[in-house]
C-alpha beads as a LAMMPS data file, in Angstrom:
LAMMPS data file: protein, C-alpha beads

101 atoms
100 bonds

1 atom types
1 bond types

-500.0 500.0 xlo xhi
-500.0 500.0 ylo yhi
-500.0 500.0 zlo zhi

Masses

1 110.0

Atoms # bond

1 1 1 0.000 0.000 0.000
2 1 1 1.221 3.242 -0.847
3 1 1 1.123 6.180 1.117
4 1 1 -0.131 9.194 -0.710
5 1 1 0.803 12.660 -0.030
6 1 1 -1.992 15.353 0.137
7 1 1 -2.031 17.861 -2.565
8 1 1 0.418 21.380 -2.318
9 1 1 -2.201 24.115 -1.630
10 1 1 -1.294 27.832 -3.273
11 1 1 -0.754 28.551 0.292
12 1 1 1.760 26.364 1.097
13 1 1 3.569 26.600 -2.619
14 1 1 3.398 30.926 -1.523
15 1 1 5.539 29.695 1.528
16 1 1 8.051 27.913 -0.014
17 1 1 8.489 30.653 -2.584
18 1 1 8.534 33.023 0.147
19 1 1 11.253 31.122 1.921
20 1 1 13.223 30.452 -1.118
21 1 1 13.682 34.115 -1.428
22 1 1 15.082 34.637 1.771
23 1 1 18.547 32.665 0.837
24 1 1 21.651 34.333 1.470
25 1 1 24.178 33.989 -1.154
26 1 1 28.142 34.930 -0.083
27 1 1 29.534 34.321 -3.542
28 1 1 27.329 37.611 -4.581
29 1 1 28.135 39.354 -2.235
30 1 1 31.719 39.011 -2.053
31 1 1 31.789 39.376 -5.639
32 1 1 31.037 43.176 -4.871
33 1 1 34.421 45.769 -3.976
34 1 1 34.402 47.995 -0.888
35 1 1 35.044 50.940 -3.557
36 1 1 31.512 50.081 -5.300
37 1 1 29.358 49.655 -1.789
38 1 1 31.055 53.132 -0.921
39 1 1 30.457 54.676 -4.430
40 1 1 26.783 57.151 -4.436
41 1 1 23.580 55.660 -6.391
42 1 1 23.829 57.432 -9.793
43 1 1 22.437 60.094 -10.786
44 1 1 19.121 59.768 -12.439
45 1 1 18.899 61.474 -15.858
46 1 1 15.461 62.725 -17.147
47 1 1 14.420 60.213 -20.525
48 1 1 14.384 63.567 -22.339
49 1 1 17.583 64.001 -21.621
50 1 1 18.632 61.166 -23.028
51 1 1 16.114 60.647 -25.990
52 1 1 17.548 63.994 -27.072
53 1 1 21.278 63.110 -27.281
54 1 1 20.544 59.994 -29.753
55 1 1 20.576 59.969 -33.242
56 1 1 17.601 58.449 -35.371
57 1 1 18.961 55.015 -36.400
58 1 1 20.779 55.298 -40.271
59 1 1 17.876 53.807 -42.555
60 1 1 15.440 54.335 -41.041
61 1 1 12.999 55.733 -44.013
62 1 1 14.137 53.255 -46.238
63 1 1 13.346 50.541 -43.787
64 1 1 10.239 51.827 -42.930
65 1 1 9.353 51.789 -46.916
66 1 1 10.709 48.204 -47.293
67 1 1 8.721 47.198 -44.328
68 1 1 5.332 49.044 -45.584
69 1 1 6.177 46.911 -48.466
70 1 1 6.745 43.095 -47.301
71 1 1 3.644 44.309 -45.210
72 1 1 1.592 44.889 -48.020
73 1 1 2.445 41.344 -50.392
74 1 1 2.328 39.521 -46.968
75 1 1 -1.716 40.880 -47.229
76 1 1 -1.884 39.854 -50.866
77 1 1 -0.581 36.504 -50.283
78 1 1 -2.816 35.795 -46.891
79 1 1 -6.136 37.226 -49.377
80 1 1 -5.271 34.530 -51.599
81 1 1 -5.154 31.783 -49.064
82 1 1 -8.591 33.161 -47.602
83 1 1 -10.134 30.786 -50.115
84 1 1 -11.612 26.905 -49.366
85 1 1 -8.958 24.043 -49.014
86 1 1 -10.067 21.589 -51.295
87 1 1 -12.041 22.977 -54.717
88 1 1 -15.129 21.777 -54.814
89 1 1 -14.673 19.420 -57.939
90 1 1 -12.188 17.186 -55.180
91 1 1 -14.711 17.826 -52.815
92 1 1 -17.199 15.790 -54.623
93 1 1 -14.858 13.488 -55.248
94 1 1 -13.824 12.328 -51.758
95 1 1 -17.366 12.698 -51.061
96 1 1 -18.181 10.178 -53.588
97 1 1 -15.347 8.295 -52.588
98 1 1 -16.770 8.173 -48.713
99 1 1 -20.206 7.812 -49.277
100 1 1 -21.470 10.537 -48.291
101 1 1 -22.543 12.094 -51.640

Bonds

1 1 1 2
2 1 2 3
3 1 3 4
4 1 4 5
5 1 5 6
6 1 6 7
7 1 7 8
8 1 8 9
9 1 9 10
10 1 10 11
11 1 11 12
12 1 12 13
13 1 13 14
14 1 14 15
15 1 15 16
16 1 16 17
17 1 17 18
18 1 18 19
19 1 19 20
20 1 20 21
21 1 21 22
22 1 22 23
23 1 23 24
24 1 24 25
25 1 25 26
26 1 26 27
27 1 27 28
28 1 28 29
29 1 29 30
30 1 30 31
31 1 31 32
32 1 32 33
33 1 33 34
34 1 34 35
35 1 35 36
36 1 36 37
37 1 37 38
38 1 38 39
39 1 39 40
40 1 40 41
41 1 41 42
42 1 42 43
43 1 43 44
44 1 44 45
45 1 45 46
46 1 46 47
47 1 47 48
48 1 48 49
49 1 49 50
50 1 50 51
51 1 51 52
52 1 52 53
53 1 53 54
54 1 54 55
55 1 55 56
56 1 56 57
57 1 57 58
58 1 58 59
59 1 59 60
60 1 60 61
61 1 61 62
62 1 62 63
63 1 63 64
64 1 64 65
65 1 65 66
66 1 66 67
67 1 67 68
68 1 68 69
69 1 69 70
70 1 70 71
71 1 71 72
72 1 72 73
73 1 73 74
74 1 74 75
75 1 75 76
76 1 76 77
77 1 77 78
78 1 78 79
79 1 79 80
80 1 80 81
81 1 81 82
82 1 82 83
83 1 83 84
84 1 84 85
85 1 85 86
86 1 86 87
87 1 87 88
88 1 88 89
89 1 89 90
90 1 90 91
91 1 91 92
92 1 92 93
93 1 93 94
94 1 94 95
95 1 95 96
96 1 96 97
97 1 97 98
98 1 98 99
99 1 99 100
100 1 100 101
């Protein structure tokens, strides 16, 4: 006879989770010099900031255009798939062929 173990509730998986997060682990943070815990947080610069300074990516138009395009014969080629699977002549066929017909 086998003993069977009740099922984990969400409460008791939360738990273990919980505890799992609590582990300690010295190879971290030894990893980190005295100079960097003694160095400040730095400072935060606004995204503006930031968003200004960069240049738009080379290519970008014509990439855009290319893109527009691929877009556009991807739609073409999905409108001709839109259509049934089997014609109906090899419909009739298999239908035939089944018995249902």
């Amino acid at each position: 006879m086998m003993c069977r173990m009740p099922p984990l509730r969400p409460a008791g998986l939360l738990a273990i989770l919980a505890l799992a997060g609590c582990a300690t682990f010295p190879e971290l943070d030894a990893a980190i010099t005295p100079e960097a815990r003694a160095a400040p947080y730095p400072a935060i610069a606004p995204l503006a900031d930031i968003t200004a300074q960069t240049a738009p990516p080379r290519g970008a138009a014509e990439s855009t255009q290319s893109l527009a395009g691929r877009a556009a014969r991807l739609r073409e080629r999905a409108a001709g798939l839109d259509g049934p699977v089997v014609d109906p002549a090899t419909r009739d066929l298999l239908r035939a062929a089944h018995g249902d017909g």
